[in-house]
C-alpha positions, -999 to 999 in steps of 0.1 A, spaced: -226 -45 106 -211 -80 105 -178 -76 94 -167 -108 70 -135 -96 58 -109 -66 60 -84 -59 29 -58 -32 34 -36 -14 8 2 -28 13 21 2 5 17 31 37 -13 11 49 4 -20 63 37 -17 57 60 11 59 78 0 31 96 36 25 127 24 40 134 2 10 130 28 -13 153 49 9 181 29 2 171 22 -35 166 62 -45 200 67 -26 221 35 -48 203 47 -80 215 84 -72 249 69 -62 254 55 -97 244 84 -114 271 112 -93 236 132 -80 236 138 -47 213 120 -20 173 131 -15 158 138 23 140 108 30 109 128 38 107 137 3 114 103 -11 85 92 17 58 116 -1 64 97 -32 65 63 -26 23 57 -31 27 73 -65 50 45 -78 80 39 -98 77 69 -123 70 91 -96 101 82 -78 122 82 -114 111 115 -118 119 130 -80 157 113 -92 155 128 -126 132 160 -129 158 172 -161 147 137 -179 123 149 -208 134 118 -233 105 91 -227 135 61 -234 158 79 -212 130 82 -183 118 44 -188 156 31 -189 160 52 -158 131 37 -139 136 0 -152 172 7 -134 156 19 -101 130 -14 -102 162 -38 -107 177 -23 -74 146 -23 -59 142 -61 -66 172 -67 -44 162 -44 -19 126 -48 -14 118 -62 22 153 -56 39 141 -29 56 108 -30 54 85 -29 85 48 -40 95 35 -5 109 36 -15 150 1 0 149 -11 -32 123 9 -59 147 -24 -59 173 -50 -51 147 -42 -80 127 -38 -103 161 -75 -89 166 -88 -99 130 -69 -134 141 -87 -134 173 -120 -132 159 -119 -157 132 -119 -126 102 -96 -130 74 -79 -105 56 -64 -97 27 -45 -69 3 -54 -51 -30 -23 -30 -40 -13 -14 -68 18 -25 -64 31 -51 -90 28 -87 -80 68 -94 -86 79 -70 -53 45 -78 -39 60 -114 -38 93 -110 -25 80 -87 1 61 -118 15 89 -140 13 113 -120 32 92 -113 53 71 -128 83 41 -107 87 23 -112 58 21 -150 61 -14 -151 71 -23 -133 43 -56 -148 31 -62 -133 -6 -37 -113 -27 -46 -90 -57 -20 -69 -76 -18 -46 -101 -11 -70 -132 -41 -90 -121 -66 -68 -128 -68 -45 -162 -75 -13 -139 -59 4 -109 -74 14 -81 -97 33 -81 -113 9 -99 -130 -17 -78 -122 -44 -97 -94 -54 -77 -114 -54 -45 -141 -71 -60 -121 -102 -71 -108 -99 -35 -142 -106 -24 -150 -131 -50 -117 -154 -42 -127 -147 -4 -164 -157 -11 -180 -123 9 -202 -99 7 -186 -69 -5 -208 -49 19 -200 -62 45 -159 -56 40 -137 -30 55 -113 -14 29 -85 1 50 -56 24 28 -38 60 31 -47 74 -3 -81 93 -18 -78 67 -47 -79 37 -18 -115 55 -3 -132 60 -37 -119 18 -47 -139 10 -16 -169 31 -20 -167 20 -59 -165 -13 -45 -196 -11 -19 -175 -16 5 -170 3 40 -141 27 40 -111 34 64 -83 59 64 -49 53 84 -27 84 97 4 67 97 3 65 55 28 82 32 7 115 27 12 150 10 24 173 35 -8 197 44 -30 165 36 -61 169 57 -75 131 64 -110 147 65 -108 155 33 -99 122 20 -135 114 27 -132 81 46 -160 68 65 -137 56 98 -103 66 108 -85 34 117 -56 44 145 -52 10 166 -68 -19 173 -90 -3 200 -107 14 172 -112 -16 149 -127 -33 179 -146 -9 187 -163 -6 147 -168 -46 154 -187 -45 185 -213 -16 168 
């Protein structure tokens, strides 16, 4: 096929962003006398998203004001936090020189909102080349919707056919096939432990650049 665009998930896919929340989960713990989580566990969580992570802290929380005063706490630290540690997976460094290379642009549909999505690009430099952006507040439905990835191709004036969705998450393969688009499945993501990547039911498994160069030239 002729490939006019690739859009990854941010979270897992292209960024190992964990490391933030590492230090985050630990301060918001700190604060509240609990003591600190492995950061394999806090890892599992981090696709799932801010209640997810409230709730690893907090699994004795049942009051919906407490919980959501809790997690609004763990997003403020995470403001500050966001993109000190983070790190493009080394994996994504030669695949996105390749894209480069070959004149394709790419872009990312997260779920993430567009707030940390934002300072994540400002503080730091591999994102710069980012061509197209789409967050969770722009678009009334999550992933898996395709909604998201659709405006992605819209804004980046391609055929969603003939786009590569790349992410680490079932919901990121059915947004892609809801989308039209042609799926791919990283196995460096934040997965459950056990998770089979054949059963996520990707149509490519996307290791290095060698692989993306080698769905290209077919």
């Amino acid at each position: 096929m002729e490939l006019e665009a690739v859009l990854f998930d941010l979270d897992g896919t292209l960024v190992d962003t964990a490391p933030d929340f590492y230090v985050t989960v630990e301060k918001l713990l700190a604060l509240h006398n609990k003591a600190p989580i492995e950061h394999e566990v806090i890892r599992a969580e981090v696709s799932n998203g801010s209640r997810a992570l409230t709730k690893l802290c907090f699994p004795e929380i049942t009051d919906q004001d407490e919980f959501e005063q809790l997690r609004m706490q763990l997003l403020n630290i995470y403001a500050d936090e966001v993109g000190a540690n983070a790190v493009l997976f080394p994996e994504n460094r030669e695949i996105l020189e390749t894209l480069k290379s070959k004149n394709i642009p790419w872009g990312i549909v997260t779920n993430k909102p567009r707030l940390y999505t934002e300072l994540l690009i400002k503080r730091t430099s591999f994102l710069k080349n980012c061509s197209v952006l789409i967050c969770a507040d722009d678009v009334p439905v999550a992933k898996p919707d395709p909604t998201g990835i659709l405006e992605a191709c819209a804004k980046l004036q391609v055929s969603s056919n003939k786009v590569l969705y790349v992410g680490d998450h079932v919901r990121d393969v059915q947004a892609a096939h809801n989308a039209g688009c042609v799926s791919a499945i990283v196995p460096f993501g934040y997965f459950d432990e056990g998770t089979n990547l054949n059963d996520l039911g990707a149509q490519h498994l996307l290791r290095t650049a060698k692989d993306l160069i080698h769905f290209l030239d077919n």
